[in-house]
C-alpha positions as CSV (number, residue, x, y, z in Angstrom):
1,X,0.0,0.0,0.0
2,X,0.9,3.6,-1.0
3,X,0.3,5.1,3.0
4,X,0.5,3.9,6.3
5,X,-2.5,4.8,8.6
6,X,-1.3,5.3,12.1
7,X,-4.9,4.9,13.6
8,X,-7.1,7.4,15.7
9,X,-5.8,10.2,17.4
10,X,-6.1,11.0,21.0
11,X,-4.7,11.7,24.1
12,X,-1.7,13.3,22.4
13,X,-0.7,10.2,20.1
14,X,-1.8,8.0,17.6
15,X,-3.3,4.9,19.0
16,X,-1.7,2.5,16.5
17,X,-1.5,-0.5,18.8
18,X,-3.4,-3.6,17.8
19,X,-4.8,-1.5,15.3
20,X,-5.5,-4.0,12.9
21,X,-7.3,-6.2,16.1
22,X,-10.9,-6.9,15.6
23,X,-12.1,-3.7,13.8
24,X,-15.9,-3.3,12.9
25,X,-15.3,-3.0,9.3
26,X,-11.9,-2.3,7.6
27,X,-12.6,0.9,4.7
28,X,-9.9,0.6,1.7
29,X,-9.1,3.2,-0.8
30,X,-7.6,2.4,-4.2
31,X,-6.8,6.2,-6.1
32,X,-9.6,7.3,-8.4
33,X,-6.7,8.5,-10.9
34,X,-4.9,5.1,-10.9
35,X,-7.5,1.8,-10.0
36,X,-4.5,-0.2,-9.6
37,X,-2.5,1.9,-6.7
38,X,-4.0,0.6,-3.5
39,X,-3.6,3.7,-1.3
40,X,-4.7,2.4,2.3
41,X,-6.8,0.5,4.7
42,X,-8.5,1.6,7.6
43,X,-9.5,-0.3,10.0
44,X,-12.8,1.6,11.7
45,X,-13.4,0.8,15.7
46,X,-16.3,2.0,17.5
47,X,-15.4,1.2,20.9
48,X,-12.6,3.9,20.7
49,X,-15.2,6.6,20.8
50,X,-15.3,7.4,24.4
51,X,-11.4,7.2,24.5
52,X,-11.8,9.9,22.0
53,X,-14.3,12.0,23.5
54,X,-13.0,11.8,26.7
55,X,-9.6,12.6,25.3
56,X,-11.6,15.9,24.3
57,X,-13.0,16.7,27.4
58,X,-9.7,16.8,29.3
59,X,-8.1,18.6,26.5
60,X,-10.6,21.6,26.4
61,X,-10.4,22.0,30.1
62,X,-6.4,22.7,29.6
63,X,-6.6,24.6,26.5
64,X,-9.8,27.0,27.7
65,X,-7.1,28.6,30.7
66,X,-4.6,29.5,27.6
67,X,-4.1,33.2,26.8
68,X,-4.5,33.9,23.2
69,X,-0.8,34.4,22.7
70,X,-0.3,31.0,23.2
71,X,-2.6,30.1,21.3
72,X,-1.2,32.1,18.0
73,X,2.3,30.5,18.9
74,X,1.1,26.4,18.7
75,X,-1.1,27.6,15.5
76,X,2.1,29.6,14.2
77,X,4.3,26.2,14.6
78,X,1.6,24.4,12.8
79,X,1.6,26.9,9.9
80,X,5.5,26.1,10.2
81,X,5.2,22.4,10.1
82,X,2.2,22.2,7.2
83,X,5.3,24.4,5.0
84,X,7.6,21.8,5.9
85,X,5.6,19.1,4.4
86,X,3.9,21.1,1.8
87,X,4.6,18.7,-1.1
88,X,3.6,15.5,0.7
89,X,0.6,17.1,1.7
90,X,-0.1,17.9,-1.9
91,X,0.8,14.6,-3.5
92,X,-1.2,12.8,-0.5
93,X,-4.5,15.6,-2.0
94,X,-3.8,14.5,-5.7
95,X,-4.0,10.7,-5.1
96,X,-7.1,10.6,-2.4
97,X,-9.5,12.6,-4.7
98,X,-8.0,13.6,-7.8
99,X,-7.5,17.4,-8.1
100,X,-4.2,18.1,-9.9
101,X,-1.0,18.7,-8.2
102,X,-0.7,22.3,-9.3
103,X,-4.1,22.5,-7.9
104,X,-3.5,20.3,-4.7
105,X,-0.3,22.8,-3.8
106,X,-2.8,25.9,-3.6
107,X,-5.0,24.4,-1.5
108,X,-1.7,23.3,0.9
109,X,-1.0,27.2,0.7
110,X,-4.3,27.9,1.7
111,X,-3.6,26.0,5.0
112,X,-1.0,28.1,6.1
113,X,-2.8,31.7,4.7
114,X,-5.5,30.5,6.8
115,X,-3.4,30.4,9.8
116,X,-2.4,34.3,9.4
117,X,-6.3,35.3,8.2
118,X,-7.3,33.6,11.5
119,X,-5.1,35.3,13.6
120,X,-5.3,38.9,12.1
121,X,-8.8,38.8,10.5
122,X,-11.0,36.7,12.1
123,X,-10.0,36.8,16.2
124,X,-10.5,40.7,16.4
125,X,-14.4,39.7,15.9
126,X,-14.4,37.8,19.3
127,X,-12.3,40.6,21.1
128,X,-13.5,41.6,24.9
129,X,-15.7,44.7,24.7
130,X,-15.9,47.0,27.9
131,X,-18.0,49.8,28.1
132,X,-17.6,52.4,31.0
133,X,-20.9,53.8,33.3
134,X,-23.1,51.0,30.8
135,X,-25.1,51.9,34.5
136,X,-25.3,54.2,37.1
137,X,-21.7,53.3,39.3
138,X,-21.1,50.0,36.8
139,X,-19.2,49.1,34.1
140,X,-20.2,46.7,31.4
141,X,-18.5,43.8,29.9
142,X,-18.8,41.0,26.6
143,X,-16.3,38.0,26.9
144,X,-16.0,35.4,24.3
145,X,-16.0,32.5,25.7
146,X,-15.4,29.1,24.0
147,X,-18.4,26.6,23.7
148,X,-16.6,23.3,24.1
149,X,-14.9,20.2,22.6
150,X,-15.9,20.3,18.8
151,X,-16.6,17.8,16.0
152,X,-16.0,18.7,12.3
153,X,-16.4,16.5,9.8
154,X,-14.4,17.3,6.7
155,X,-15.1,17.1,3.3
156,X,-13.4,15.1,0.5
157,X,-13.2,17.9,-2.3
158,X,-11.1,20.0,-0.1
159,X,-9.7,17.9,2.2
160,X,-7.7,19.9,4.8
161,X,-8.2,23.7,3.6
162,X,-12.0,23.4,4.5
163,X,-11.5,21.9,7.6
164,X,-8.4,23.7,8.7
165,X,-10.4,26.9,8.2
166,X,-13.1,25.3,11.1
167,X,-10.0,23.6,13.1
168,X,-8.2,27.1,13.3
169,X,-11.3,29.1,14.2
170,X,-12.3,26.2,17.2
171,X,-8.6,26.1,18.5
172,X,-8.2,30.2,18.5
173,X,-11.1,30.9,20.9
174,X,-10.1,27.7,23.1
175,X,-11.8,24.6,22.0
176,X,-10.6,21.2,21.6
177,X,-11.3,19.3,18.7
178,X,-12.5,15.9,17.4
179,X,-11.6,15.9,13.4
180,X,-13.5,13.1,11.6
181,X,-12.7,13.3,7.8
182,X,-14.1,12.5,4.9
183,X,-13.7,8.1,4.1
184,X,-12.8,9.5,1.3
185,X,-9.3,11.4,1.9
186,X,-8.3,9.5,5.4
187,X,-4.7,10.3,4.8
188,X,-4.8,13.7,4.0
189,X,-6.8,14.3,7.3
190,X,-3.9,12.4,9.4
191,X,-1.3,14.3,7.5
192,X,-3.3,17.5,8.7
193,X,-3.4,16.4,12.2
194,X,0.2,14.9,12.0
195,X,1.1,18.8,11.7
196,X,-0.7,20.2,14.7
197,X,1.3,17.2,17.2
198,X,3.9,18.4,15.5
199,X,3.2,22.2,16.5
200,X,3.0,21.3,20.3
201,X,-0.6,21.4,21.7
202,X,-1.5,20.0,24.9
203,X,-2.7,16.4,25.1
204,X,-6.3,15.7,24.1
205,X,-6.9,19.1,22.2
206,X,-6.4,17.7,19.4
207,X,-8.3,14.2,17.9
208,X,-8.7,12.5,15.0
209,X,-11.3,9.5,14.5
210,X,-11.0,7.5,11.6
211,X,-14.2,5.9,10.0
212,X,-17.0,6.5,8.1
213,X,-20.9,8.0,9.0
214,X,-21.7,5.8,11.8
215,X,-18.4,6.7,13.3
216,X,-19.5,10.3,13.0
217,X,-22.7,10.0,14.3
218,X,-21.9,8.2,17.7
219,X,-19.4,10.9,18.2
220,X,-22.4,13.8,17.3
221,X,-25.2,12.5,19.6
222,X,-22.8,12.6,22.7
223,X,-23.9,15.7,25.3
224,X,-20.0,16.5,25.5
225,X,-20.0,17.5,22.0
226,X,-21.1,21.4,22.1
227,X,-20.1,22.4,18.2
228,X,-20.5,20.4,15.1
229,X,-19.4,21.9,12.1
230,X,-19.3,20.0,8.3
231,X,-19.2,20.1,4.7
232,X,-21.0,18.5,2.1
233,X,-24.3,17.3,1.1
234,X,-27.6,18.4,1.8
235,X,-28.7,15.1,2.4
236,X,-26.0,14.3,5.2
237,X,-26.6,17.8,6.5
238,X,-30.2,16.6,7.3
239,X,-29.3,13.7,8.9
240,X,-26.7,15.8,11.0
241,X,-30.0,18.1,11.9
242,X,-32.0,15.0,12.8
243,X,-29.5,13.2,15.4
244,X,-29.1,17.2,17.0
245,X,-31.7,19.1,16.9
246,X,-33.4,18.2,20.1
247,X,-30.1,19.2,21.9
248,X,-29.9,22.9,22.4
249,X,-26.5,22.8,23.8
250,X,-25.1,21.9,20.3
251,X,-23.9,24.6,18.0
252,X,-24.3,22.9,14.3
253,X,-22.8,24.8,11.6
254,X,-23.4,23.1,8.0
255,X,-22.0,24.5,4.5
256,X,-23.6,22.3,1.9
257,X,-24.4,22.3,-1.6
258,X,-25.4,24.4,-4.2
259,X,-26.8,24.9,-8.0
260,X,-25.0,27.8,-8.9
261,X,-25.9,30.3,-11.6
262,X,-23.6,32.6,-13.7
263,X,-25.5,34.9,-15.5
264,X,-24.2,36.4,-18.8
265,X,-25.9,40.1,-20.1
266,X,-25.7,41.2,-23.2
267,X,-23.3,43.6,-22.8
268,X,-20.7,41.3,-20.8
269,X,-16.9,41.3,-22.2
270,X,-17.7,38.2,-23.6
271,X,-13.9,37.2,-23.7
272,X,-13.4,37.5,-19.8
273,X,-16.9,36.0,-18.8
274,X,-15.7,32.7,-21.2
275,X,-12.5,32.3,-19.5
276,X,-14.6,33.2,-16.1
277,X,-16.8,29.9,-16.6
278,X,-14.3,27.6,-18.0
279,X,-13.0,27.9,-14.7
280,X,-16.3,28.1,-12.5
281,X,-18.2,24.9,-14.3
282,X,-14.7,22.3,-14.6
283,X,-12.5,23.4,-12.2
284,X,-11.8,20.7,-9.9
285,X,-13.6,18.7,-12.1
286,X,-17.1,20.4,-10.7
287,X,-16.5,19.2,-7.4
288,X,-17.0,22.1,-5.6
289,X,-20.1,23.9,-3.8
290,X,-19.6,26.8,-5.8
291,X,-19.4,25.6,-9.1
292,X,-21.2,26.8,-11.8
293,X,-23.8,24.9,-13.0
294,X,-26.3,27.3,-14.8
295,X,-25.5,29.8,-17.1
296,X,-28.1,32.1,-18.2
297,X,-27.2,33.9,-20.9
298,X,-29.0,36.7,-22.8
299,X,-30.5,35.7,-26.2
300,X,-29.1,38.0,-28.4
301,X,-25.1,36.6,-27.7
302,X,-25.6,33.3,-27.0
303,X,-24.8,31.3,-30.0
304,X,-21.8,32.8,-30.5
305,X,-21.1,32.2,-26.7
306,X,-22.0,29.1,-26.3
307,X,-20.1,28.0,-29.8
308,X,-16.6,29.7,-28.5
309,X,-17.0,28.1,-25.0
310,X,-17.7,24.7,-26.5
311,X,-14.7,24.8,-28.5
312,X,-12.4,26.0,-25.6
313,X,-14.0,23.1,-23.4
314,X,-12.7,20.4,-26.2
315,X,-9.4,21.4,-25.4
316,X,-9.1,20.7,-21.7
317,X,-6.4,18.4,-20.8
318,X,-8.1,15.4,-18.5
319,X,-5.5,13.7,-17.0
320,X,-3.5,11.9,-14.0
321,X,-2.8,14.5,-11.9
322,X,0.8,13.8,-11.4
323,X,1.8,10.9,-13.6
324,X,1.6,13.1,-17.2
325,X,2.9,14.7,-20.2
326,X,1.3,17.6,-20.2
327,X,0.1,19.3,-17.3
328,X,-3.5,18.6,-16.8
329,X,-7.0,21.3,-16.5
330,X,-9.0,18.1,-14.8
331,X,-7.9,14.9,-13.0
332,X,-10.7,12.1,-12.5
333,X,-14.0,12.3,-10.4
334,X,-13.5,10.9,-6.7
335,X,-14.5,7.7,-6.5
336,X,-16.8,4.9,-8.4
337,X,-20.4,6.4,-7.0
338,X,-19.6,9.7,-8.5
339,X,-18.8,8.5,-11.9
340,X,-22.0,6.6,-11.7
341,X,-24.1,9.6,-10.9
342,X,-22.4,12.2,-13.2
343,X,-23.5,9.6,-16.2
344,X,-26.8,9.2,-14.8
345,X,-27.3,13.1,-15.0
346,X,-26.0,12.9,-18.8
347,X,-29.4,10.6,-19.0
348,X,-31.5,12.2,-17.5
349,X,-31.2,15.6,-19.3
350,X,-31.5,13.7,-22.9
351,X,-34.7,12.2,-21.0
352,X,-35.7,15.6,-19.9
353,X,-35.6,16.7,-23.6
354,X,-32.5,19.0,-22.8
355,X,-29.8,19.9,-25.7
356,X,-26.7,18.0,-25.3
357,X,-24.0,20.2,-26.7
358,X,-20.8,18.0,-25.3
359,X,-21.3,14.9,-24.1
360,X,-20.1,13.7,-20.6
361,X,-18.7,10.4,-20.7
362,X,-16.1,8.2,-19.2
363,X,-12.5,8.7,-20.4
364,X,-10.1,6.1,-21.2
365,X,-6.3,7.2,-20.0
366,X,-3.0,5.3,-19.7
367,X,-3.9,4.9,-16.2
368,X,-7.1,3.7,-15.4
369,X,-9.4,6.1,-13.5
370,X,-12.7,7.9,-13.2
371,X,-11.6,10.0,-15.9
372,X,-14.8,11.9,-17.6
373,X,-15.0,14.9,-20.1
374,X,-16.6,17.9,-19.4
375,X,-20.6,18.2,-20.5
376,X,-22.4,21.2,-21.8
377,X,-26.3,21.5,-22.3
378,X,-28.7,23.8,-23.5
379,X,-32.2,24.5,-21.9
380,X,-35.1,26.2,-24.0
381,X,-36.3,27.4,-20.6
382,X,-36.0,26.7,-16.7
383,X,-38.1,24.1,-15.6
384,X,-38.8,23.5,-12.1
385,X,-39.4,20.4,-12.6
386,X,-36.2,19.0,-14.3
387,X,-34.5,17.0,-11.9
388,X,-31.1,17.9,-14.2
389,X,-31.4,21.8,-13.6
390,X,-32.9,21.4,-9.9
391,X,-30.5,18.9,-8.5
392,X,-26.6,19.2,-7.8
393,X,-24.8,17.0,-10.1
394,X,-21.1,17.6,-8.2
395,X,-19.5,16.9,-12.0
396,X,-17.8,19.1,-14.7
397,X,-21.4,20.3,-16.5
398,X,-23.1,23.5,-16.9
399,X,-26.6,24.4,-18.9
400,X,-27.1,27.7,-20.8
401,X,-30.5,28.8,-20.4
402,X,-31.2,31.9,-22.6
403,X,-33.1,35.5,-21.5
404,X,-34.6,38.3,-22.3
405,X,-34.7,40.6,-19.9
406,X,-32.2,40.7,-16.4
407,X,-35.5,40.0,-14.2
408,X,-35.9,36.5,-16.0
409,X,-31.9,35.9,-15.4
410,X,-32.4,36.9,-11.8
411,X,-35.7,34.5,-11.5
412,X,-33.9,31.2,-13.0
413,X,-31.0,31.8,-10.0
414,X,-33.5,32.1,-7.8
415,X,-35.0,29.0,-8.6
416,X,-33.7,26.1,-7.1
417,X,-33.9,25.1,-3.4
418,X,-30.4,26.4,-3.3
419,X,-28.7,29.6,-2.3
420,X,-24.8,29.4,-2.2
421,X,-23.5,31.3,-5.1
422,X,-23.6,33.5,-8.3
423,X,-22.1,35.7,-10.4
424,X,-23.0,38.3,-12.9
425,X,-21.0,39.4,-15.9
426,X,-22.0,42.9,-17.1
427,X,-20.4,46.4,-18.2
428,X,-23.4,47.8,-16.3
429,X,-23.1,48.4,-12.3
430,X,-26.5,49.1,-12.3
431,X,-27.3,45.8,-13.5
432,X,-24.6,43.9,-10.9
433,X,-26.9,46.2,-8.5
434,X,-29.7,44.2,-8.9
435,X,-28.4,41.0,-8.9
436,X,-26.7,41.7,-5.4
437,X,-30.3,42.8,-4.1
438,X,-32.5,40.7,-5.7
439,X,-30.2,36.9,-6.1
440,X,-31.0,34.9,-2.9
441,X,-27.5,34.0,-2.3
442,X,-24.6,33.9,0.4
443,X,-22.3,35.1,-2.3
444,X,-23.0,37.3,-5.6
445,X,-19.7,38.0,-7.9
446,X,-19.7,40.8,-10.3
447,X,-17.7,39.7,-13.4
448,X,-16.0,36.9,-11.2
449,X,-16.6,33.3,-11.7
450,X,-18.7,31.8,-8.4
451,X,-15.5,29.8,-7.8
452,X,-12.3,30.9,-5.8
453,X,-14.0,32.9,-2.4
454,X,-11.9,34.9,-0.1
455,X,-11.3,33.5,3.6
456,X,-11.2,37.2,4.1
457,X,-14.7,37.3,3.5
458,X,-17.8,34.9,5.1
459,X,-18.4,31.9,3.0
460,X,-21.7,30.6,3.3
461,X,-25.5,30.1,1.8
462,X,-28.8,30.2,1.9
463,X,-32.2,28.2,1.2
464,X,-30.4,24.6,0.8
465,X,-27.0,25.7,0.9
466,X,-26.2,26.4,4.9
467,X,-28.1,27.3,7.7
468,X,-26.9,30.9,8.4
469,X,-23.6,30.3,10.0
470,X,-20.9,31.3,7.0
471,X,-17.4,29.2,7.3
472,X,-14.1,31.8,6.4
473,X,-13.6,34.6,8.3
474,X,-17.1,34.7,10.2
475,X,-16.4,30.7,11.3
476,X,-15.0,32.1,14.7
477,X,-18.5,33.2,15.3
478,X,-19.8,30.1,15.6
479,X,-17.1,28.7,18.0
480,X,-18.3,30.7,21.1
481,X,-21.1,32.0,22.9
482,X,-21.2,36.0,24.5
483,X,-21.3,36.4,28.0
484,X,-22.2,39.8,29.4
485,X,-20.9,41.1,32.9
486,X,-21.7,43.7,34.9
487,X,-19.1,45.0,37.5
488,X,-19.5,47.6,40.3
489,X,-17.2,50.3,40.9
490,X,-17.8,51.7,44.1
491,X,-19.4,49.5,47.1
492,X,-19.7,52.0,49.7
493,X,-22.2,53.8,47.3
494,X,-24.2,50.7,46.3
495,X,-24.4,50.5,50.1
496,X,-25.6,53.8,50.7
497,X,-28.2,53.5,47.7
498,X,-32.0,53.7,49.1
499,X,-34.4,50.4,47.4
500,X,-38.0,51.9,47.9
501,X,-40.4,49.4,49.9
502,X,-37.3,47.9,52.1
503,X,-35.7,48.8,55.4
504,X,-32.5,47.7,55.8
């Protein structure tokens, strides 16, 4: 096998003894760019949870009494340590789920700019605020405090970046944290966690458990667990909401899909809003949240449009992402299950009656793989109930939909049950205006592609897409809770102070 797995992580070490002994199932992983490289085993064990958890516990109760400085300096190391092993990190990215290296080394990057927009962006929103005579002889106070130990279960498309960004945010306000990643990308997660022992935290603040749902959902329903934070699918989301939602000492945070639109006016610069959604609709081979998916574009340039963009999408290079001659636009889709649903789409829109333009089918490549190319459709008109243009399809595919007027744009991006992204592409603020006011969306670009958000910024959805609580640089928010504090200045004139009705 390509990587070792060292086991679940907890109480300051990897608990690799006997950890092949009588597991409850056993997940493998062969890579989805090369079906013959038998990347890992791992063997899942539920009766580690409480070890886990109660690692947790006694972790948070250590790392609550830090002072933020230390804080910054273990999280500084562990930028330090992530540099260090930048490459292995990378190749570890390409081989789980596919993305190209080139593409697997900016997400390592992110990592460590994460770190610094944590630090110097996002911490100054839970700063102590104290406000002098808030009363008569009292001063008034808000502390930040932090909620508790704190499950986040990663996602596969972006292994570590996504869940460093929650990981960060948990550990700077003074939670501990359980880290269950996706099945998917198990070794990218332990190199991730690999990096913060190696940056020095105090034992049980850090954890890592290994496994797939059911592992994650013995973990959520414990009371110790205060925050849960994940990314992914609407349908996990929901189940996340079922096991939770009758505790109210559980802060859930979910960033989930979306069926994101890109809309094209007439008096767009036609050459920047085609290389705009070559990027947003098969970057990362459409496995992304904010992927384009729906393009409508105004009637009067779209054949010429959609002609040039379907001859720039026949040249993308689909390859390995490492092992190639030329460097590759697209690696393969992640796994078996996706391939299977991305050609099920394909069917369903010729069903549907909608145009195929470019086909989506499986690739053949000198290594074998769940290699596909790129699909383009065209829709007469928005249909609310097409399964093709309600649905996420999480593949390389986008539908032009044409328009007349900006209202009818505005009213197909409005109609899914989703809410994550969009973008407009237009020479006319006034136009990008009323897209920003009118698109129900946690994000609306204005001659930007939907892809490539700013940690800077909050990153979040609406409708289907989240449930108000925006990862990036608002993701601190949701690790603690306010507590207000009223302090008295002077007690001989409290004592002196009259209470009408009482005799003392």
């Amino acid at each position: 096998m390509k990587f070792k797995i060292l086991g679940n992580y907890y109480n300051g070490s990897f608990q690799n003894k006997d950890l092949e002994k009588n597991p409850d199932k056993v997940m493998g992983k062969f890579s989805p760019c090369d079906l013959d490289l038998h990347l890992w085993d791992v063997p899942v064990k539920y009766n580690e949870v409480d070890n886990i958890l109660s690692s947790a516990v006694e972790g948070f109760q250590k790392w609550r009494k830090t002072t933020i400085e230390e804080r910054i300096q273990v999280l500084s190391r562990f930028k330090e340590s992530v540099s260090l092993r930048k490459n292995e990190i990378a190749e570890a990215i390409s081989l789980e789920m596919g993305k190209p290296y080139w593409e697997a080394i900016i997400e390592v990057t992110a990592i460590m700019n994460k770190v610094d927009v944590t630090i110097n962006d996002s911490l100054p929103r839970i700063k102590e605020r104290h406000i002098e005579n808030i009363l008569p002889n009292t001063d008034g106070h808000v502390y930040y405090k932090p909620i508790g130990p704190c499950l986040i279960i990663g996602p596969f498309n972006f292994p570590c970046h996504l869940a460093n960004g929650q990981i960060t945010a948990c550990l700077i306000s003074g939670n501990s944290i359980i880290f269950k990643p996706s099945e998917k990308t198990c070794y990218s997660g332990q190199l991730l966690v690999e990096c913060l022992h190696q940056a020095g935290f105090p034992n049980g603040v850090i954890n890592l458990a290994q496994g797939d749902g059911e592992l994650a959902r013995r973990i959520l329903k414990e009371k110790a667990i205060k925050g849960v934070y994940f990314t992914g699918s609407v349908e996990v989301g929901r189940k996340i909401l079922s096991v939770t939602h009758l505790d109210l000492s559980k802060l859930v945070a979910l960033e989930l899909g979306g069926k994101n639109s890109s809309i094209v006016h007439k008096d767009a610069n036609l050459e920047l809003a085609t290389k705009e959604l070559i990027k947003a609709c098969f970057l990362t081979s459409g496995q992304r949240c904010i992927s384009t998916s729906i393009v409508p574009i105004h009637r009067s340039i779209m054949e010429q449009f959609i002609e040039n963009f379907h001859q720039i999408a026949k040249t993308i290079i689909i390859d390995h992402p490492i092992e190639h001659e030329i460097e590759p636009f697209m690696g393969p889709l992640v796994d078996q299950q996706s391939l299977d649903n991305y050609l099920l789409f394909m069917g369903m829109a010729k069903r549907e009656g909608i145009d195929e333009i470019m086909r989506g089918k499986q690739l053949q490549r000198k290594f074998r793989g769940y290699y596909v190319s790129p699909s383009i459709h065209f829709s007469k008109s928005f249909n609310k109930s097409s399964h093709f243009l309600m649905n996420e399809i999480f593949g390389p595919n986008c539908t032009f939909i044409p328009f007349d007027e900006i209202e009818e744009a505005i009213q197909i991006a409005n109609g899914t049950d989703f809410g994550l992204a969009a973008s407009v592409f237009s020479s006319d603020s006034e136009i990008y205006k009323k897209c920003l006011n009118e698109i129900d969306a946690g994000q609306v670009n204005f001659n930007r592609s939907t892809v490539g958000a700013s940690s800077k910024l909050p990153f979040g959805g609406v409708k289907n897409s989240g449930n108000y609580r925006p990862a990036a640089l608002t993701n601190i928010d949701g690790t603690v809770y306010q507590m207000a504090s009223l302090e008295l200045k002077n007690f001989e004139g409290a004592i002196k102070e009259e209470i009408k009705g009482i005799k003392f």
